[in-house]
C-alpha positions in Angstrom: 0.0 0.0 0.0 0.9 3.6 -0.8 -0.7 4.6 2.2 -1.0 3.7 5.8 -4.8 3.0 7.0 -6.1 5.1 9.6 -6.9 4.0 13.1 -9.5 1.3 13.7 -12.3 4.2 14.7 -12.2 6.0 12.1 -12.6 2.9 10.0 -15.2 1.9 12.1 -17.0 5.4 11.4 -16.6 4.6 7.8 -18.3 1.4 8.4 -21.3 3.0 10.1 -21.2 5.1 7.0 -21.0 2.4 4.5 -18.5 4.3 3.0 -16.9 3.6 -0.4 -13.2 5.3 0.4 -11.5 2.2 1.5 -12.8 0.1 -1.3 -10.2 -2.5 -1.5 -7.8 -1.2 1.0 -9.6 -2.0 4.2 -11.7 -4.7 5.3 -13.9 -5.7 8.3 -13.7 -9.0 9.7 -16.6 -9.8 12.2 -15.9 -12.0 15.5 -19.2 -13.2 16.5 -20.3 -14.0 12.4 -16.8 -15.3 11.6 -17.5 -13.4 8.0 -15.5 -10.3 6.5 -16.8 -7.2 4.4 -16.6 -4.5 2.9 -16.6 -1.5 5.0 -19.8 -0.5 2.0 -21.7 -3.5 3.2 -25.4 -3.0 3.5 -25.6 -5.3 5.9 -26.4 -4.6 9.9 -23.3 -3.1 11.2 -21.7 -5.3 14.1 -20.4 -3.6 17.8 -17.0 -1.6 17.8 -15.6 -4.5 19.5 -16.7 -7.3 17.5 -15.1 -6.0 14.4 -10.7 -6.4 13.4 -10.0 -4.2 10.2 -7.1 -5.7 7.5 -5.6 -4.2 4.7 -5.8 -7.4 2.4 -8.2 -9.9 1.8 -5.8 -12.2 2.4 -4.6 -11.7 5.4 -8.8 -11.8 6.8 -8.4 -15.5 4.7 -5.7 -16.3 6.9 -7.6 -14.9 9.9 -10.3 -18.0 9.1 -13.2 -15.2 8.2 -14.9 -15.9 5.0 -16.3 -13.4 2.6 -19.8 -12.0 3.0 -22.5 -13.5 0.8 -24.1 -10.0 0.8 -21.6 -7.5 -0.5 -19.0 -9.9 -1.6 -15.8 -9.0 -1.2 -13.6 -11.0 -3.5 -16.1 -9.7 -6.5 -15.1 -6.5 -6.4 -11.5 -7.8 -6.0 -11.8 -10.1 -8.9 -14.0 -8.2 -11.3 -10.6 -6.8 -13.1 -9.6 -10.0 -14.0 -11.8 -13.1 -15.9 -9.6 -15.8 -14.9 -10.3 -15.3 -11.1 -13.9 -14.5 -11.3 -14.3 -17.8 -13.4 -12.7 -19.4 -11.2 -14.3 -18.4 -8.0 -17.5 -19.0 -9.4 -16.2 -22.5 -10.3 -15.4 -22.5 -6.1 -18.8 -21.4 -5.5 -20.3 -24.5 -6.7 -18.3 -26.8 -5.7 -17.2 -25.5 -1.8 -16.6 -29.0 -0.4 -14.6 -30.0 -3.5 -10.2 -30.8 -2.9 -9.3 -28.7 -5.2 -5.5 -29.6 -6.8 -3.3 -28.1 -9.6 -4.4 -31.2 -11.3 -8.1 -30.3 -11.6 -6.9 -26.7 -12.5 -4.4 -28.6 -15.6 -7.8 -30.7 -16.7 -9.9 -27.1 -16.6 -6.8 -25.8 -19.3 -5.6 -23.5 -16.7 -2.1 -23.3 -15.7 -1.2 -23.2 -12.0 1.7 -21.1 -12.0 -1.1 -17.9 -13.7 -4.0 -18.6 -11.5 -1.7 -18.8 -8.2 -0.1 -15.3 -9.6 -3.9 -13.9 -11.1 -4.9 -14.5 -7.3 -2.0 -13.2 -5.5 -2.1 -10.7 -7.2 -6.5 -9.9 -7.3 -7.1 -11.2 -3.7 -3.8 -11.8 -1.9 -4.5 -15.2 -1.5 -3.9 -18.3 -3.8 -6.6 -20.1 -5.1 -6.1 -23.4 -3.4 -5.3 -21.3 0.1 -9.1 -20.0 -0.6 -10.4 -23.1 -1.0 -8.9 -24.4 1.8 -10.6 -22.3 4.2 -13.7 -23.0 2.4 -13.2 -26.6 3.6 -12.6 -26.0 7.2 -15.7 -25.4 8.2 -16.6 -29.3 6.3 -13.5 -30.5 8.5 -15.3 -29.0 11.9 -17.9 -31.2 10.9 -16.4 -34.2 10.4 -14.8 -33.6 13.6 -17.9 -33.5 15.2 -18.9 -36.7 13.7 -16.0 -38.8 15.2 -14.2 -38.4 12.1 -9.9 -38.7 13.5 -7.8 -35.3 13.6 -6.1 -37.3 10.8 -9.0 -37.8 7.9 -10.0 -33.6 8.6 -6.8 -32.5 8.0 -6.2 -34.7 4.8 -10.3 -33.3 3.4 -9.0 -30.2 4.2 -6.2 -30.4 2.1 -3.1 -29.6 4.9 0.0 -31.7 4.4 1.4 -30.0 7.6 -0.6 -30.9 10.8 0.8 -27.9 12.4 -0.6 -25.7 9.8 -4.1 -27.7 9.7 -4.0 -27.2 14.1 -3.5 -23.4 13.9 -6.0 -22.7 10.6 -8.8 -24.9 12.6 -8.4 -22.8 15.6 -8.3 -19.6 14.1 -11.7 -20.6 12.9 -13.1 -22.5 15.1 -11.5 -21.5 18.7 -10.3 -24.4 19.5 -8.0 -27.7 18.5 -9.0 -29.9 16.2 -9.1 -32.8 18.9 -11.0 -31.0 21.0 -13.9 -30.8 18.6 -13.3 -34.8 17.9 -16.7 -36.5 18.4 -18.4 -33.5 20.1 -21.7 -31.9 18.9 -21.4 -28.8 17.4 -23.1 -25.9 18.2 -24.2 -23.4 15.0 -25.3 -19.3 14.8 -27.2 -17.5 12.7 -28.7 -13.9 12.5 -32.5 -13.7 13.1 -34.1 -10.5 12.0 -36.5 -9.0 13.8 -38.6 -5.9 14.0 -36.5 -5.0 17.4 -33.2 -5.3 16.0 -30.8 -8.7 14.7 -30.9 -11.7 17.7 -28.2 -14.3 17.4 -29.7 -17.8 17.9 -26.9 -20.7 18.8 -28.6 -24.7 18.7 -27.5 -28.0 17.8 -29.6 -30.7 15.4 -32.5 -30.7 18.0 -32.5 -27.9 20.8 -31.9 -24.5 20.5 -29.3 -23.0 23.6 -29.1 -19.7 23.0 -30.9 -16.3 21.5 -30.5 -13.2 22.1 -30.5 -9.2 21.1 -27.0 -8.9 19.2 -26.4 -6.2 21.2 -26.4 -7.7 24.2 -22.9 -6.5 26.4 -23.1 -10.0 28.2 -23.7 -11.9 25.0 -20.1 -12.6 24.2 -19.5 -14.1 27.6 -22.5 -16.1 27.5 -21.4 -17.7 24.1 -18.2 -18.4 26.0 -20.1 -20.2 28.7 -21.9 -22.2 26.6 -18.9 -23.5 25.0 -17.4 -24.5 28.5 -20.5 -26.0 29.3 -21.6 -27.8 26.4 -17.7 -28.6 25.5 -18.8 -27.7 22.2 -17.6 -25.2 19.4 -19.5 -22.6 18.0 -19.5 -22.2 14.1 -21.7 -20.3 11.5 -24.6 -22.4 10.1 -28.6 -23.0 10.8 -30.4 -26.3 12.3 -33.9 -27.2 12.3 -34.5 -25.7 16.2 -33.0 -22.3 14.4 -35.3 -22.4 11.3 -38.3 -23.1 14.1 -37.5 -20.5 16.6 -37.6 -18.0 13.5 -40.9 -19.2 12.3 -42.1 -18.4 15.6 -40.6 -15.1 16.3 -42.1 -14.0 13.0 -45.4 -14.8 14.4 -44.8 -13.3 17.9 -43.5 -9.9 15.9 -46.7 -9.9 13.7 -48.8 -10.2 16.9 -50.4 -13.6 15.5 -49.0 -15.8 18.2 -46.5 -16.0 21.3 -46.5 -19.9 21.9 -43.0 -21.0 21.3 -42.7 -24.7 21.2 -39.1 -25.2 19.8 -37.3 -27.4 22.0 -35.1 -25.6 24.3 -31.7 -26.8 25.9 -31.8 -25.4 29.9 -28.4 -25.3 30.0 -28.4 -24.1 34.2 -29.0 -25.2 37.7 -31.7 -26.6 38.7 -32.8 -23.5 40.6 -32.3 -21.4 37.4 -34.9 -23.7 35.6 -37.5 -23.6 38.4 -37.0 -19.6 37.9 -37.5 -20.4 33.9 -39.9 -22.5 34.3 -42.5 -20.1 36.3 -41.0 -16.9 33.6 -42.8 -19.6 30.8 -45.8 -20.6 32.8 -46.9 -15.6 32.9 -49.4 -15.4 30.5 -48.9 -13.2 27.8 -50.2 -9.7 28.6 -49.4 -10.3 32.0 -46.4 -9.8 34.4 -45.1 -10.8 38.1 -42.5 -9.1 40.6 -39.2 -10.7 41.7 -40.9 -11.5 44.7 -43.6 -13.1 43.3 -41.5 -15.7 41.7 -39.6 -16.0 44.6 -42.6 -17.1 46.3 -43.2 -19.6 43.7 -39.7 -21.7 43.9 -38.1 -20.9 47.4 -39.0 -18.2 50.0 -39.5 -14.1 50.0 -35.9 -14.2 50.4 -34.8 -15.3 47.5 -35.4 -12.3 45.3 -31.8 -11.6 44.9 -31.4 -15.5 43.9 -34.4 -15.2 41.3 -33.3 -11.9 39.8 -29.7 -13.9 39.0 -31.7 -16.7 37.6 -33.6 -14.1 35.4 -30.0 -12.3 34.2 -28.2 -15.7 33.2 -31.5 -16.4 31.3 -30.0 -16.7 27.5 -33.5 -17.6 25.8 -34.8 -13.9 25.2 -38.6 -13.6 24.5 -38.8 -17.7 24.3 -37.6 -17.8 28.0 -39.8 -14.2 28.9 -37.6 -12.7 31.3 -39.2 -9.2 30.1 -42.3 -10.1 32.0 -40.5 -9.8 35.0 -40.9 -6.3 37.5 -40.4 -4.6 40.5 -42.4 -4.6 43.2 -43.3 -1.0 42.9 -44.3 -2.1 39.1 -40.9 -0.2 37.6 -39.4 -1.8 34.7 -36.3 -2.8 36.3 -33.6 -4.2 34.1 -33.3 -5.9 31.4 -30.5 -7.3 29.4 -32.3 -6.1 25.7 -32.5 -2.6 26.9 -35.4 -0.9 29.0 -36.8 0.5 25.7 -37.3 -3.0 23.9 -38.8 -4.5 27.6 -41.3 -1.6 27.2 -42.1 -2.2 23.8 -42.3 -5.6 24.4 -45.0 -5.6 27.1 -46.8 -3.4 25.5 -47.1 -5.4 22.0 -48.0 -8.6 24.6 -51.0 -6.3 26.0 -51.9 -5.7 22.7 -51.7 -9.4 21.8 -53.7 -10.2 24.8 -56.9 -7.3 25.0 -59.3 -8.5 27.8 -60.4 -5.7 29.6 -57.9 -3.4 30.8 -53.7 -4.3 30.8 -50.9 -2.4 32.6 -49.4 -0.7 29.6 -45.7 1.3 30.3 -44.9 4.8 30.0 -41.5 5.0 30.6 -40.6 3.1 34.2 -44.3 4.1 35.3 -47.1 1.5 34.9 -50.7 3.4 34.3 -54.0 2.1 33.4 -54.8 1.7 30.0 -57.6 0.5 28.0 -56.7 -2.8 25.8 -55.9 -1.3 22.3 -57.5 -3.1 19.1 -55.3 -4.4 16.3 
């Protein structure tokens, strides 16, 4: 480069701008997607510390991000030459595919240009490209029992060293580690009260929650240690499910959520979860209340932990939770969205007259049509 980047805020500032005056010279890479961007993208922009900024594509390859299927970084990248794009596109059908030098030889093209063509478009070789590509396959496999061994060789690393430090640059931890274990996946859910990051395996989902959330990367990390599980991109069936359902709670047509769940706490925090479930919608109960309900009066400081380690926002209603005194109290979403949530649950539920918010103070209210 000619020129040295500026600091990571003002790049950040540019990314809240979508601005277009770091095309191809600066990059975000996003820690809780695992993807990388433009700093243009038109997607929702992550948290100031969620995001690392490179000057290459290639070094956010080499990071274990990979590109963003939304504003695509390696098109712009490639556009100026047709021997890349073709051959990304070629990469985008066939993800899971070894790629070689031989298959490039039977496709008539010759190694020694596409390695150069990509060097010098993306930073990256080909095969190095595709090779990332692969690890999140190899995770996978890992998952399934598969040996350390047979990843490495799908993934297409000679050196085990080299296969060890890619894997955990991607996934956050060894390959052995993730040997036989069930894998956890995230995705993005959008909804009308910002993105919520949901985290399930094949059957239950363990985790959703506003993206904003300032104890969200900590509770990812305790689900890891918990579960003994790593944590990569991707959707399952309780995902798809809990989606379906939040579009139906949003649209005010429904709030019954019957995905199946994963309690991952003690067995105090589920009593607690278990009586948050069992409010009606429209309704609400006090600390104390609840406290009644699973232990004594004197367990209000014990249930209001219970209620902040909760990780199942809206599906786990937490938000129907209040003080005494009928205040809002906290709320790990943000006061404003438990307010607007209670209030779209009055709405969802008009019999008679509802406690609807106005600020922290509750006030009579007459039930609202549709």
């Amino acid at each position: 480069m000619l020129f040295d980047l500026p600091d990571d805020d003002i790049l950040y500032d540019a990314l809240l701008a979508r601005s277009s005056d770091y095309e191809g010279q600066a990059f975000v890479c996003v820690k809780s997607t695992g993807i990388f961007c433009r700093l243009s993208c038109p997607a929702r922009k992550p948290k100031r510390e969620n995001t690392l900024f490179f000057d290459s594509i290639s070094a956010c390859v080499n990071s274990g991000f990979r590109p963003c299927q939304r504003c695509r970084p390696l098109e712009g990248a490639s556009g100026k030459d047709p021997l890349v794009k073709e051959l990304i596109e070629l990469l985008d059908r066939r993800p899971e595919h070894r790629w070689t030098e031989g298959d490039l030889v039977r496709r008539g093209f010759d190694p020694s240009t596409v390695r150069r063509a990509f060097k010098r478009s993306l930073g990256v070789t080909f095969l190095d490209l595709a090779r990332q590509r692969r690890m999140g396959e190899a995770a996978r496999q890992l998952s399934g029992g598969a040996s350390v061994i047979e990843a490495q060789i799908d993934a297409g690393y000679e050196s085990p060293s080299g296969f060890r430090a890619a894997f955990g640059r991607l996934i956050g931890q060894a390959p052995a580690k993730s040997q036989g274990r069930v894998l956890l996946f995230a995705d993005w859910i959008e909804t009308p009260l910002g993105p919520m990051v949901a985290v399930a395996d094949q059957t239950h989902l363990h985790l959703i929650e506003f993206h904003d959330r300032k104890a969200l990367p900590a509770e990812v990390e305790n689900l890891k240690r918990k579960t003994h599980s790593a944590v990569v991109p991707g959707r399952t069936p309780p995902i798809d499910q809990v989606e379906r359902e939040l579009n139906d709670y949003f649209a005010g047509r429904s709030a019954d959520f019957r995905t199946p769940l994963a309690l991952d706490g003690s067995a105090f925090e589920r009593q607690v979860w278990a009586e948050l479930v069992a409010i009606p919608v429209g309704e609400t109960r006090s600390y104390s209340d609840i406290a009644r309900k699973v232990a004594t009066p004197q367990a209000v400081r014990a249930v209001a932990r219970a209620n902040g380690s909760n990780c199942l926002a809206i599906v786990v209603p937490c938000h129907r939770c209040i003080g005494a005194d009928g205040s809002l109290t906290g709320y790990g979403g943000g006061l404003r969205r438990k307010q607007w949530l209670l209030r779209h649950e009055g709405r969802m539920r008009p019999v008679g007259l509802f406690r609807e918010w106005d600020g922290e103070k509750p006030v009579q209210a007459a039930a609202p049509t549709m």
